[in-house]
N, C-alpha and C positions, 0 to 999 in steps of 0.2 A: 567561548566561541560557539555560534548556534551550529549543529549537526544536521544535514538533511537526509534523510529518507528519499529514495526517487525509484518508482519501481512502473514498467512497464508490464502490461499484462494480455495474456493472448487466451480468448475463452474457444473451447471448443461448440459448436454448432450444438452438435448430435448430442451433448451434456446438459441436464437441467439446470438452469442457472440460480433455482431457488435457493439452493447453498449460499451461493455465494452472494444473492440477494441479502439474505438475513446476515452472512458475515459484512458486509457493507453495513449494514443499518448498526449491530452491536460495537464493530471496534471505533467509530467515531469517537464517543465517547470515552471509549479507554483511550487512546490515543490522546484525546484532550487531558486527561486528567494528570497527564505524565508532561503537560507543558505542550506539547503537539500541537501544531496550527498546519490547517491545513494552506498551501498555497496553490496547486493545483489539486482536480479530481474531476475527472473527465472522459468521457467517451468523443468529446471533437477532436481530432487530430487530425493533424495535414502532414504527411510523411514528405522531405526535398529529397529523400532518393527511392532507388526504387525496390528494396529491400522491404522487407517484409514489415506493414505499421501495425505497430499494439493498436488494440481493441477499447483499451483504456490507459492512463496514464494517471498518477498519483504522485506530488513531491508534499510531503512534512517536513516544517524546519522545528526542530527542538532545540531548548534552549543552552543543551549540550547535547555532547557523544554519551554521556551518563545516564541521563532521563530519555536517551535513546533505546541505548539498553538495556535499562531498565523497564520499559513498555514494553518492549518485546519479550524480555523472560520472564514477563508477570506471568503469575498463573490466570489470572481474567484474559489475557492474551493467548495463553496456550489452552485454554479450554477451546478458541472458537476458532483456534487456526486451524482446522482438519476441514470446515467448512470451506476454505479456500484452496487450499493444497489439493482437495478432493476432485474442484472443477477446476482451474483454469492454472496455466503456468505461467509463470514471473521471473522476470529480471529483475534483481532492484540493487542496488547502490547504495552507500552510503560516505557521505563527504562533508569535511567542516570547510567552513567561509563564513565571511561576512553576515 
């Protein structure tokens, strides 16, 4: 059963966003190599309440919860995650379906 990844993200202004430029551009391709596809990645969003809208939004379906987990406690994964933890904060989720 495919697992998705779905993570909302809120960048700070006052922050350089170059961190998190370059973790964008590196974990593409880890992500792929772990089955990872991406279906969303985006800065368009239209918020229907009036609560606060991520800045960006991202969902990955992999083709388990396994090769999920497994992307994320890769070590090529944990070398470039402080690039993002560094600047911007995240919600993310994960859920299997269809």
């Amino acid at each position: 059963m495919s697992a998705y990844f779905i993570v909302t993200i809120y960048m700070d202004e006052m922050l350089d966003r170059t961190p998190y430029d370059s973790y964008i551009e590196q974990v593409k391709p880890i992500v792929e190599s772990f089955g990872g596809e991406y279906l969303v990645r985006t800065e368009d969003i239209t918020a229907f309440t009036s609560e606060r809208t991520p800045d960006r939004m991202i969902i990955i379906r992999f083709p388990s919860r396994e090769k999920l987990d497994e992307c994320f406690a890769s070590e090529e994964y944990r070398r470039i995650m402080a690039l993002r933890t560094e600047c911007v904060k995240t919600n993310a989720f994960i859920t299997e379906g269809l």
